[in-house]
C-alpha positions in Angstrom: -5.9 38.2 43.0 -3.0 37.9 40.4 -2.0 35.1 38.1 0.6 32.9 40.3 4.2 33.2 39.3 5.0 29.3 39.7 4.1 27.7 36.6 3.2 24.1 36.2 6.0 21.7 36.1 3.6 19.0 34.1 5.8 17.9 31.3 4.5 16.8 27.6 4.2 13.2 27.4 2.8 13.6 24.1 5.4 14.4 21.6 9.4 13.3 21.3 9.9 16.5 19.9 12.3 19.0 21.5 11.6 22.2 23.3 13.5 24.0 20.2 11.7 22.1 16.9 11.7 23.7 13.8 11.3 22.6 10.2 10.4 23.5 7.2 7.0 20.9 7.3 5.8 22.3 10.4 4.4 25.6 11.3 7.1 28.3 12.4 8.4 28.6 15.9 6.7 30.3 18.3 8.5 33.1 20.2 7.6 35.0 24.0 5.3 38.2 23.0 3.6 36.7 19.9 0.2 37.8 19.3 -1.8 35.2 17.2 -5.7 35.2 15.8 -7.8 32.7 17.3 -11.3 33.1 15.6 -12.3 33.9 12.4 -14.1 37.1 12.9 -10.5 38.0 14.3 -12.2 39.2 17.4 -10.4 36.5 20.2 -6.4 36.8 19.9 -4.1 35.2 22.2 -0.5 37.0 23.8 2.4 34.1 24.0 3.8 34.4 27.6 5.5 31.5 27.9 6.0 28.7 24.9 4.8 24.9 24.8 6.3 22.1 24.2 5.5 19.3 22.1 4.0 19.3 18.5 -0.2 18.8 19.3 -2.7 21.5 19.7 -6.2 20.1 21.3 -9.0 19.1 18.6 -12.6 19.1 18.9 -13.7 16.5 21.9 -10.0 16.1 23.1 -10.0 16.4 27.2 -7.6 19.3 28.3 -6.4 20.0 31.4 -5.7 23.5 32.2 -5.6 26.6 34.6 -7.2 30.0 33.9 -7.6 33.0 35.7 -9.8 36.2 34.4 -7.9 39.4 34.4 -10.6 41.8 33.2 -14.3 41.0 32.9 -16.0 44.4 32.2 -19.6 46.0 30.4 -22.8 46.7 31.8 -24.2 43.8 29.8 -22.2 41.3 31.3 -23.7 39.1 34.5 -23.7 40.9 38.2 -20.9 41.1 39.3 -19.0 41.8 36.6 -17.1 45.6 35.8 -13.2 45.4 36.4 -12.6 42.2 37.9 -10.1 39.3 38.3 -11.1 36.0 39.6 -10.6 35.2 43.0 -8.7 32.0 42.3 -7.2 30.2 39.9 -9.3 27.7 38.0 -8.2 24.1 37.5 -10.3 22.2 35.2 -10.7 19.4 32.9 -13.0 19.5 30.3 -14.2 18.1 27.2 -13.6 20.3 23.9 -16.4 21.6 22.4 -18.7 20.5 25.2 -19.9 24.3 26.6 -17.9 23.9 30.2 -15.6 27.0 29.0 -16.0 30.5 28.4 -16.2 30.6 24.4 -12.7 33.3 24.3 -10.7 30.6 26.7 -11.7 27.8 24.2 -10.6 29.5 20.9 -7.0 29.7 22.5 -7.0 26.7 23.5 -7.0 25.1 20.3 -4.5 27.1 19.1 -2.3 26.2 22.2 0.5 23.1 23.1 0.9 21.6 26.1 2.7 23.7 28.9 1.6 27.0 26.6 1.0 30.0 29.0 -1.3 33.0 26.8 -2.8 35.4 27.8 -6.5 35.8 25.7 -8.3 39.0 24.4 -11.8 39.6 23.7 -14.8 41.5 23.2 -16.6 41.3 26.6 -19.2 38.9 25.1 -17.0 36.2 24.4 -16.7 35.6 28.5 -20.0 33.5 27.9 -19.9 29.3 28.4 -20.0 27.7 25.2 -18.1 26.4 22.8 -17.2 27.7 18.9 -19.3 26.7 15.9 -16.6 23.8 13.9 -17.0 20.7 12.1 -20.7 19.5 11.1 -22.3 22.4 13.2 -20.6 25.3 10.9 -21.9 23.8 7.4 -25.1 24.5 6.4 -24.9 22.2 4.1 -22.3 19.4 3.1 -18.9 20.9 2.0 -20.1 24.5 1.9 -19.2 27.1 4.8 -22.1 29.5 5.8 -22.5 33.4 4.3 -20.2 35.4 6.2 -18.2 39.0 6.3 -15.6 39.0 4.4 -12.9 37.0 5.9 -8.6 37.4 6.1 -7.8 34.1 3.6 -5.8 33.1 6.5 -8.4 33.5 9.1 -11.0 31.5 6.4 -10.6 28.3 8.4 -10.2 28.9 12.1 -13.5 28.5 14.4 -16.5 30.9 14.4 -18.1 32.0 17.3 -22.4 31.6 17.5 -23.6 34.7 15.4 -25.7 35.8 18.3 -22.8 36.5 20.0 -20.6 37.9 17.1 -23.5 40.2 16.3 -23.8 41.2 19.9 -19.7 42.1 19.9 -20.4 44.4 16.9 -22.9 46.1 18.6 -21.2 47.1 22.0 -18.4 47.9 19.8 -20.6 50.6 17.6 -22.7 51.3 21.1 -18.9 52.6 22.4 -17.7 54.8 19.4 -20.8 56.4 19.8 -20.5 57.0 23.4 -17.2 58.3 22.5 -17.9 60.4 19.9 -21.1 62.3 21.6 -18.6 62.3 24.1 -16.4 64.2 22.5 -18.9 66.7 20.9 -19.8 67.4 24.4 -15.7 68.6 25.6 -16.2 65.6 28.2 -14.1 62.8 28.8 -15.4 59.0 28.9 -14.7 57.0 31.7 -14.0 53.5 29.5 -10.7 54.3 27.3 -12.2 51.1 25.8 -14.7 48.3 25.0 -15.9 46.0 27.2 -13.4 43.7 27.2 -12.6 39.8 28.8 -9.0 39.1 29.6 -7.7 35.6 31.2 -4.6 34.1 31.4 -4.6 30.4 30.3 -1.9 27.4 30.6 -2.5 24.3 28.8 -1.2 21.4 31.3 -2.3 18.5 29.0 -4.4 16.8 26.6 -6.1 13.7 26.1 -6.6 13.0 22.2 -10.3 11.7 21.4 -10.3 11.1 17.5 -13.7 11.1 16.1 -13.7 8.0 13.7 -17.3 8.8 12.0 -17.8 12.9 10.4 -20.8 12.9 13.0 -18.6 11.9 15.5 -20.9 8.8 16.6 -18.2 7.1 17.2 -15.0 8.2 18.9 -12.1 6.2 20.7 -9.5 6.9 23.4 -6.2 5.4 23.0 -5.5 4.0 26.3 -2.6 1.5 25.2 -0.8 2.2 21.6 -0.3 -0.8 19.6 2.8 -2.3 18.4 2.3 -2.5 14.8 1.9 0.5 12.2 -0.5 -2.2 10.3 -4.2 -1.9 10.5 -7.1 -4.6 9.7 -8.9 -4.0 6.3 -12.7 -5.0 5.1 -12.1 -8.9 4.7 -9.5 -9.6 7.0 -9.7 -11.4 10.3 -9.9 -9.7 13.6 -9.7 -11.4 17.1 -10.7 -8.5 19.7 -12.3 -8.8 23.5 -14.7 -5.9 24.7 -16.6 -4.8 27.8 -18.5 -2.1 29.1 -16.2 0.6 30.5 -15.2 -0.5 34.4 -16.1 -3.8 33.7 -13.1 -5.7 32.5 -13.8 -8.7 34.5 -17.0 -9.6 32.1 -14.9 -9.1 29.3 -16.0 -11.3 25.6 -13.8 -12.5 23.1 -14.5 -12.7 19.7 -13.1 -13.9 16.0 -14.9 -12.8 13.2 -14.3 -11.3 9.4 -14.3 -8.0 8.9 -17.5 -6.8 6.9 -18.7 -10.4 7.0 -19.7 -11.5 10.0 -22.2 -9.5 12.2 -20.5 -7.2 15.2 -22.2 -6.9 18.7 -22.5 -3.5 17.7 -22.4 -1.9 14.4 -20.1 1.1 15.4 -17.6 -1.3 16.4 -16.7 -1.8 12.8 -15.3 1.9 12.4 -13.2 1.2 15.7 -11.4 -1.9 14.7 -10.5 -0.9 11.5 -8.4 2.0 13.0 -6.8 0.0 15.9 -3.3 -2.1 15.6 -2.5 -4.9 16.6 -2.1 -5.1 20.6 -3.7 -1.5 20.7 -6.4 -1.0 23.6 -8.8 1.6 23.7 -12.2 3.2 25.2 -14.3 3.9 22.5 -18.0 6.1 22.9 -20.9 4.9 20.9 -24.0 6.8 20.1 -26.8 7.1 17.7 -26.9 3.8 15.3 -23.4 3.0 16.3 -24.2 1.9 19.9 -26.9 -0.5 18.1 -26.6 -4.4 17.5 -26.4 -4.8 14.0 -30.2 -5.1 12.6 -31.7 -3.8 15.5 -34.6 -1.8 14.9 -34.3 0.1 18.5 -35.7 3.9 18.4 -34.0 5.5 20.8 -30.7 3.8 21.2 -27.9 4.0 24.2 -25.4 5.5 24.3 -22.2 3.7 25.2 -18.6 3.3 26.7 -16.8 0.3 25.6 -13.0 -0.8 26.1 -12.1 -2.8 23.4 -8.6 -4.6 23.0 -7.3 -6.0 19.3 -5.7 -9.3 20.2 -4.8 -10.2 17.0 -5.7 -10.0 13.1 -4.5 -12.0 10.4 -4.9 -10.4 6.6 -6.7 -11.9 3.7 -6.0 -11.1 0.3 -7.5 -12.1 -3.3 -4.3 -12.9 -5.5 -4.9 -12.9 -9.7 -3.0 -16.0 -11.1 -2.4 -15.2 -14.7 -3.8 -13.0 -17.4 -7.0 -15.3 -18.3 -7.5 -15.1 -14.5 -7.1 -11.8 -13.9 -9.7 -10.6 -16.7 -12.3 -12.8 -15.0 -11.4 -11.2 -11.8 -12.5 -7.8 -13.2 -15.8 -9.4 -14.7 -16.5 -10.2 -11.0 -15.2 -13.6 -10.8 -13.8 -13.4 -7.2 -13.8 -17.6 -7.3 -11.0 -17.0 -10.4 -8.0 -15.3 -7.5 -6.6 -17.6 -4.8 -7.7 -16.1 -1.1 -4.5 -15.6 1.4 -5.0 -16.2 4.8 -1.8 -14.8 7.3 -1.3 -17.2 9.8 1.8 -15.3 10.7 3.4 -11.9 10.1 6.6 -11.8 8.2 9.0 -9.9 10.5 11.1 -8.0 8.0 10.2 -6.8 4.4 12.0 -7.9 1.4 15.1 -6.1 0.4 14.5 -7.1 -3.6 11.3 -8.2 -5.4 10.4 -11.8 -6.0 10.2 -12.3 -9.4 10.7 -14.6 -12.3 14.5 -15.9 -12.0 14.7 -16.2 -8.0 15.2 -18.8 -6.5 12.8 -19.5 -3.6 13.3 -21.7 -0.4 9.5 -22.7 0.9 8.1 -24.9 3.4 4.9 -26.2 1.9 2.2 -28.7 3.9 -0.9 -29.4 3.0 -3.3 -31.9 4.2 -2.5 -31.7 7.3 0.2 -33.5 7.2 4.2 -33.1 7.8 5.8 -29.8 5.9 8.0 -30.2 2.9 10.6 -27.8 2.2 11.0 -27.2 -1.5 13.5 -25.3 -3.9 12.7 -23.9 -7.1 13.2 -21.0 -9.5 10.4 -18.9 -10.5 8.8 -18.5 -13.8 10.3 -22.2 -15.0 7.7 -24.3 -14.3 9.0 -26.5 -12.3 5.9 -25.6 -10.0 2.5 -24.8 -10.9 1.8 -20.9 -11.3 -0.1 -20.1 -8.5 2.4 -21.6 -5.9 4.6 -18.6 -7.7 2.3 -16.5 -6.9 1.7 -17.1 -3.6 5.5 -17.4 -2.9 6.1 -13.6 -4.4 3.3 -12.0 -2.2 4.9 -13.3 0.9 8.1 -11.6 3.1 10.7 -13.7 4.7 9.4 -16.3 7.4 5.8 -14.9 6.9 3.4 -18.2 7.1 -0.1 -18.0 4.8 -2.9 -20.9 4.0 -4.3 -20.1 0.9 -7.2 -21.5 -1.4 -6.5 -22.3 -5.0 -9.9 -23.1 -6.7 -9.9 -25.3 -10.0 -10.6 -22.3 -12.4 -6.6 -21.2 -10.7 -5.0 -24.7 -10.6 -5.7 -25.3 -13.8 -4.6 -21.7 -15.1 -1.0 -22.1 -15.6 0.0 -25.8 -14.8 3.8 -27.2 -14.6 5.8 -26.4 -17.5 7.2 -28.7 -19.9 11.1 -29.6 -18.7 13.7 -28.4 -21.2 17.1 -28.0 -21.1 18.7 -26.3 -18.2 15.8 -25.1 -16.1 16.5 -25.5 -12.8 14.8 -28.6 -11.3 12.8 -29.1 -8.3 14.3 -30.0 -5.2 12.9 -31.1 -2.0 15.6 -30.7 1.2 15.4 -32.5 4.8 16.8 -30.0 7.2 16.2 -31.3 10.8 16.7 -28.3 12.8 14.1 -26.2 11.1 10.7 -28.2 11.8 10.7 -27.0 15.2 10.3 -23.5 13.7 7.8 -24.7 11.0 5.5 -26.5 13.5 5.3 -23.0 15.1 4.9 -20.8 12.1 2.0 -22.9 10.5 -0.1 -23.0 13.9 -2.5 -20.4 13.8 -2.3 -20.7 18.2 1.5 -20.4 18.6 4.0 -17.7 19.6 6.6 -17.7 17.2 10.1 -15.5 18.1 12.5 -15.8 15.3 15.4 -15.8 17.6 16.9 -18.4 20.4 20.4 -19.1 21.9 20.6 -22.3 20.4 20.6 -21.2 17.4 23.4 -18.9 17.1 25.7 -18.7 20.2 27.1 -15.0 18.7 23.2 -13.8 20.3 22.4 -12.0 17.2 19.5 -9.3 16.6 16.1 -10.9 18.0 13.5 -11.1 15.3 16.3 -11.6 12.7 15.0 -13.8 10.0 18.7 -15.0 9.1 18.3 -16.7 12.6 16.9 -20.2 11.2 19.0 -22.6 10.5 19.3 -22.4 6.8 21.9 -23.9 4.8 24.0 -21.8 3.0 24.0 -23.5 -0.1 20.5 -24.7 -0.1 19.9 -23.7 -3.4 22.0 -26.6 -4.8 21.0 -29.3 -1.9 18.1 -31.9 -1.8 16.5 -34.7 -4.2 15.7 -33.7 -7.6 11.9 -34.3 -7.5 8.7 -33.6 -10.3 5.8 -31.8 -8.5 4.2 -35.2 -9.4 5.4 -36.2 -6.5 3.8 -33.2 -4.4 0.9 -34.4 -3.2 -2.3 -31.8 -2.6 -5.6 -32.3 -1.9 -8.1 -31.9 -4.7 -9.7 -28.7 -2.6 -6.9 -26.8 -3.3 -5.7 -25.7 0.3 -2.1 -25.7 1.1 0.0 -23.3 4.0 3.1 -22.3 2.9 6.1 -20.6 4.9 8.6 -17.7 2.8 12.2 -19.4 4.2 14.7 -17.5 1.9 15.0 -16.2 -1.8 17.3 -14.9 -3.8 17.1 -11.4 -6.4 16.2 -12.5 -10.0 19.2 -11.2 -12.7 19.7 -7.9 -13.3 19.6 -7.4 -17.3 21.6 -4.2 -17.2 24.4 -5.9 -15.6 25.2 -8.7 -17.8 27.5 -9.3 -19.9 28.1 -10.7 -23.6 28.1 -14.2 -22.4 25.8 -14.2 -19.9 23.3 -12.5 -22.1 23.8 -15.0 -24.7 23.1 -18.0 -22.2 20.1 -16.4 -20.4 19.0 -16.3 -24.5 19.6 -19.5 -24.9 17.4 -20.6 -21.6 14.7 -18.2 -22.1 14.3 -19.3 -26.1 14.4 -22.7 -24.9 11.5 -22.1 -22.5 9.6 -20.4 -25.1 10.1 -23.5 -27.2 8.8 -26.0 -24.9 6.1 -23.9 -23.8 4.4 -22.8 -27.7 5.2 -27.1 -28.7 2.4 -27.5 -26.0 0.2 -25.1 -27.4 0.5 -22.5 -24.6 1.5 -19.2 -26.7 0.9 -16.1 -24.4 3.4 -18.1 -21.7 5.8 -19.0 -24.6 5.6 -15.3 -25.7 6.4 -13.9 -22.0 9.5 -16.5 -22.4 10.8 -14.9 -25.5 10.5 -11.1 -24.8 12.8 -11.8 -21.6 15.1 -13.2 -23.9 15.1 -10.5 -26.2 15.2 -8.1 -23.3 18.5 -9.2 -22.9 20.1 -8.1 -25.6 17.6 -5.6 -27.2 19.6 -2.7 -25.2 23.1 -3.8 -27.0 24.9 -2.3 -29.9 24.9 -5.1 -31.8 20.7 -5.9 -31.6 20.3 -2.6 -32.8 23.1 -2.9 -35.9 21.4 -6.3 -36.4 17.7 -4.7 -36.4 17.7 -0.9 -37.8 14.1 -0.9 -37.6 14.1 -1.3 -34.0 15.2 1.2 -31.4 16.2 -1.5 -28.9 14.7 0.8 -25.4 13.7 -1.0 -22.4 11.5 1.5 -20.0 13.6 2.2 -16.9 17.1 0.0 -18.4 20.8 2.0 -19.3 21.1 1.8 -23.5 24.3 0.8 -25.0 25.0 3.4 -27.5 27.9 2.3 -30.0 30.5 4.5 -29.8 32.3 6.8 -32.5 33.7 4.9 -34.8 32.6 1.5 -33.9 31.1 -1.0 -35.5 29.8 -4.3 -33.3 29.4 -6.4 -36.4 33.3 -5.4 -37.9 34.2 -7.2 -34.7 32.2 -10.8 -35.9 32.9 -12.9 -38.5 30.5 -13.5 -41.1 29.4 -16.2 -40.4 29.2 -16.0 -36.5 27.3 -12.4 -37.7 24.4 -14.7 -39.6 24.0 -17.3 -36.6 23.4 -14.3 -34.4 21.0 -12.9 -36.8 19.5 -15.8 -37.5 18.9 -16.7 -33.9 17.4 -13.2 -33.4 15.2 -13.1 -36.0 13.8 -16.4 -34.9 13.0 -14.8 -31.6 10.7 -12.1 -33.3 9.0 -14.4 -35.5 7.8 -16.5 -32.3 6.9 -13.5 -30.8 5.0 -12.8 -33.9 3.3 -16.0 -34.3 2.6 -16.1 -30.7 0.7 -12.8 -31.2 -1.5 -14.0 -34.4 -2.7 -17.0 -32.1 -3.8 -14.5 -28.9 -5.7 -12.4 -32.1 -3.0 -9.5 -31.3 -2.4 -8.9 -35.2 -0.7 -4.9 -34.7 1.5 -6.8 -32.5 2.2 -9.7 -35.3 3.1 -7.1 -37.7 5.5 -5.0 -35.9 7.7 -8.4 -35.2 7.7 -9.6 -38.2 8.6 -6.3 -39.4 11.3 -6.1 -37.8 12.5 -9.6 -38.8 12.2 -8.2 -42.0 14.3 -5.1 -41.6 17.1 -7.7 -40.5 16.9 -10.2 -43.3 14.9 -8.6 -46.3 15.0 -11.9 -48.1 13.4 -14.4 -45.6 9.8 -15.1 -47.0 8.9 -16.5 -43.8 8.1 -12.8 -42.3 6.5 -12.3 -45.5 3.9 -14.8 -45.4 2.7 -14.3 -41.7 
C-alpha cells in the first residue's frame, strides 16, 4: 500500500514564525528535495518532501505525534516477513522520544524534523530495529568526554549515535554485500540485490509536546500545560506560593508558602521545578529517583511520580549593601550588615533613567503598621537616612517592598547635617491616592494600576502615570526633619516607588549651572567633614569637581591634571583660545582659589580614610595650580 496523497492539515501551534522564516541567527531554509544527515555515523539521512513549519525540532523525551509508513524493508537478517515490503497501513502514533516505541532510523529523522515536515528516511536495513539513539548521559562514558569512535565529519561530531551493536552490524552486511558482489562478478553472473539491505519509510511530523528535562539525569522533567504571564522566575531566597496534586487529582489539591532553599518542600525535586516556572505558569512535572522523595527521607526504593503543580505567586527577596563600611562586611560574611527586601508587589513598568544621587523621589513610606506617609526628598542630601536611599533606588515605579534595616545599617549613614540649599524634606497629603496605597502595601490584594475614575481619557491599563499625582509635587507639602518620621526601633518599614525624577546630567550644563551645583556640592562636603564623616564629605566634593573637571578652564587652571571623566564629552579649548584671557584677574584667583580648596578636602579626606597615594595626587595637583600655597606642602 502507498503513502496517502492527503497530507495532514494539523497546523503548528508552536511557533509565530511564518511558513517563509529566514535569518541570519537561525539555521538556513529548508527547500523540497533536500537530503540532510541524521546520525553520526552518517548512515540514516532523511529526503525533504514537503517543508515544516514552525521553528522547534523534537528533543529527547518530547511526545511527537506522527504518521509513518515503511517503503522498503529488505535483508535476510531482518525478522520474517521482511524482503521488499511496504506496510500495510499507515502508522499513527504518539510516542515518547527516546523511549524505544520507534524504529531507531524513524527516530533520528525525527529529531531533525518540524512540525508538518514530510521526509522520507534512508537506512541500512538494521536500523528498522525498535529503539532509540544513544544521546545525552547514555553517550558519555564519562562526564564531558564523548566515547572512542571512527573518525567523524566535524559537522556530523554532535548528532545522535546509534547502539554500536547495531552500527557494527550495518558495517558488516555492508562488507557481506561488496563481497557478494564482487565474487559475483568474478563468476560473469549478475546479483539479484543492485543494493544493501536497506529500510525506507516515509515520515510526517504532526506535532510535538515539549518535556524539558530540568535535572542532567533528567529526574525531573515538566510539561508546560499553561504558560505563565511573566518572563520573571523565582530565585534561591525568594518567596513562592504554589498548590500541587497528584496528576488527575486536582480536587485534593495543597497550597503552600514557603522560602526558596529555606524551608523544606514536600518533595525535594520540587525545588528544580519552581525555580523554572513564572508566575501564573501551570505545569505536569515527573519525579523519579531522589526527586520524587520528601526531603530527608531515607526511602530505598522511591516512587516515581506525576505531579501538577501551579505558581500562584512569588514575591522577591533581595540583600541590599548600604554603604562602603557595609558593603566590606557583607563580603566578610556579614549578611546581618545588608537590608533584606521583601516584594509585596511587582512594579509594572521599568525605569526609563537610573535613580541616583540628585533625583528627586516621591515615596509612600508606613511603618508600624500604621497610616502611610508620602514623603519627598532628593537623593544623596541627607535629608533621609541612607538606607531609605537605597531602598528607594532598587525599586521601579509603583513597585511596593517591606524591608528590614538592622542597627549595624541604620546607623551606617545617618541624616546629613542641613546646609545651605539642600533640598528639604517634605511630607504631602494627597487624598485620592490612599486608596491605591492601601492596596499596594497589602500583601492579599489585587492591585490594577488603572480605573475610569481616574482619568476619563481611558488611558493604557497598567500605566503607572494613572495615580493621581500632582504635577508639581516636588515643590508641595510641609517642610518636615525626619525627626519627625517615626520608625520602630526593629527597623521594618514598607515603602511604595510613586514617581522620580533623572538626577543632572554633568555633560549638559552649563557655566552657571556648573558653578552652582559647585557651590551645593562643596557646601555638602563641608557640613559633612565638620561632623567628622570624611569618605561621605569626599563623595560630596569629587561630584563637585566632576562638574567642571571636563572644562577648558579646570584644565588651564590645573596643568597637572587631564580633567577626563570615564564615559563624559571633554571640552577641548579651541585654536587660539584662552578661557582665562576671558576672566579678570581677580575673578581668575577666586576661581582658583575655590578649586584648589576642593582638592585639598579631597586630599585631607583621603589622609583620614589611610588612602595616602590618593592624598598626594590632590595635593599635587593643588600645587601645580598655586606653586606657592604651603598648605599643599605640609599635608
Amino acid at each position: 500500500m502507498t503513502f496517502k496523497d492527503d497530507e495532514s492539515d494539523i497546523q503548528s501551534t508552536l511557533s509565530d514564525a511564518p511558513p517563509d522564516w529566514n535569518s541570519d541567527d537561525e539555521p538556513p531554509e529548508d527547500h523540497v528535495g533536500d537530503e540532510n544527515t541524521c546520525s553520526r555515523d552518517g548512515a540514516v539521512r532523511k529526503v525533504i518532501q514537503k517543508v515544516g513549519k514552525g521553528l522547534e525540532r523534537p528533543g529527547q523525551n518530547d511526545i511527537v505525534t506522527l504518521r509513518f509508513s515503511t517503503i522498503q524493508l529488505d535483508g535476510s537478517d531482518n525478522p520474517p516477513g521482511s524482503g521488499s515490503t511496504e506496510s500495510p497501513e499507515d502508522d499513527v502514533v504518539t510516542v515518547e522520544m527516546g523511549d524505544n516505541h520507534l524504529p531507531l532510523a524513524v527516530e533520528f529523522a525525527v529529531k531533525h524534523m518540524r512540525v508538518g515536515e514530510v521526509a522520507e528516511v534512508r537506512a541500512p536495513a538494521v536500523y528498522s530495529a525498535v529503539t532509540s539513539p544513544l544521546c545525552g548521559r547514555s553517550l558519555r562514558t564519562q562526564p564531558g568526554v564523548l566515547p572512542k569512535t571512527d573518525k567523524v565529519k566535524r559537522r556530523h561530531r554532535f548528532l545522535p549515535a546509534a547502539p554500536r551493536a547495531i552500527s557494527e552490524q550495518a558495517k558488516k552486511d555492508l562488507l557481506n554485500f561488496r563481497k557478494a558482489k564482487q565474487e559475483a562478478t568474478d563468476k560473469g553472473e549478475t546479483l539479484a540485490a543492485t543494493s544493501p539491505p536497506m529500510f525506507r519509510a516515509r515520515v510526517e511530523l504532526l506535532g510535538m509536546v515539549c518535556i524539558l528535562a530540568l535535572t542532567e539525569d533528567r529526574s525531573v522533567t515538566k510539561r508546560i500545560l499553561q504558560v505563565g504571564s511573566s518572563r520573571r522566575q523565582p530565585r534561591k531566597g525568594d518567596v513562592v506560593t504554589f498548590s500541587y496534586c497528584l496528576e488527575g487529582e486536582r480536587d485534593r489539591s495543597e497550597t503552600c508558602t514557603l522560602t526558596l532553599g529555606e524551608d523544606k518542600l514536600p518533595f525535594s525535586g520540587l525545588y528544580h521545578v519552581l525555580l523554572s516556572m513564572k508566575e501564573e505558569e501551570r505545569c505536569l512535572a515527573r519525579l523519579s529517583s531522589a526527586a520524587a522523595l520528601p526531603e530527608d527521607s531515607g526511602e530505598a526504593d522511591p516512587p516515581q511520580r506525576s505531579l501538577e503543580v501551579s505558581l500562584l505567586r512569588w514575591r522577591r527577596r533581595d540583600l541590599l549593601p548600604v554603604g562602603p563600611e557595609v558593603e566590606a562586611s557583607a563580603q566578610n560574611g556579614g549578611a546581618a550588615s545588608c537590608m533584606l527586601k521583601t516584594e509585596i508587589h511587582q512594579g509594572p513598568e521599568r525605569r526609563s533613567h537610573d535613580i541616583e544621587a540628585g533625583s528627586m523621589v516621591l515615596a509612600a513610606l508606613a511603618a508600624g503598621g500604621g497610616k502611610a506617609s508620602l514623603l519627598s526628598w532628593r537623593m544623596g542630601e541627607g535629608a533621609v537616612p541612607g538606607y531609605l536611599d537605597v531602598a528607594a533606588a532598587s525599586m521601579r515605579f509603583c513597585e511596593s517592598a517591606a524591608f528590614e534595616a538592622s542597627k549595624s545599617v541604620q546607623s551606617c549613614r545617618p541624616t546629613g547635617p542641613s546646609y545651605q540649599g539642600q533640598t528639604p524634606l517634605r511630607k504631602l497629603l494627597v487624598d485620592e491616592l490612599e486608596p491605591w496605597l492601601s492596596d499596594l502595601l497589602n500583601v492579599e490584594a489585587e492591585v490594577v494600576l488603572a480605573r475610569g475614575d481616574v482619568n476619563e481619557e481611558s488611558p493604557k491599563e497598567g500605566a503607572p502615570h494613572l495615580l493621581p499625582i500632582p504635577s508639581d509635587w516636588m515643590m508641595q507639602g510641609e517642610v518636615i526633619s525626619w525627626s519627625d518620621v517615626s520608625l520602630p526601633d526593629d527597623g521594618r518599614f514598607k515603602l511604595v516607588l510613586l514617581a522620580a525624577t533623572e538626577a543632572v546630567d554633568l555633560c549638559l550644563l552649563e557655566e552657571e549651572g556648573q558653578l552652582h551645583f559647585l557651590e551645593l556640592e562643596r557646601a555638602h562636603g563641608n557640613a559633612l567633614a565638620k561632623v567628622g564623616r570624611f569618605e561621605e564629605a569626599s563623595e560630596a566634593y569629587r561630584r563637585a569637581l566632576d562638574a567642571v573637571r571636563r572644562s577648558p578652564l579646570y584644565k588651564a587652571l590645573f596643568p597637572t591634571e587631564r580633567g577626563h571623566i570615564q564615559g563624559a564629552y571633554i571640552r577641548e579649548a579651541c585654536e587660539g583660545e584662552h578661557p582665562l584671557q576671558k576672566m579678570s584677574e581677580e575673578e581668575a584667583s577666586t576661581r582658583r582659589g575655590q578649586l584648589v580648596a576642593l582638592h585639598l578636602n579631597l586630599s585631607l579626606c583621603a589622609t583620614k580614610a589611610g588612602l595616602f597615594a590618593l592624598a598626594r595626587r590632590h595635593a599635587e595637583t593643588a600645587l601645580g595650580a598655586e606653586p606657592e600655597n604651603a598648605k599643599e606642602r605640609t599635608l
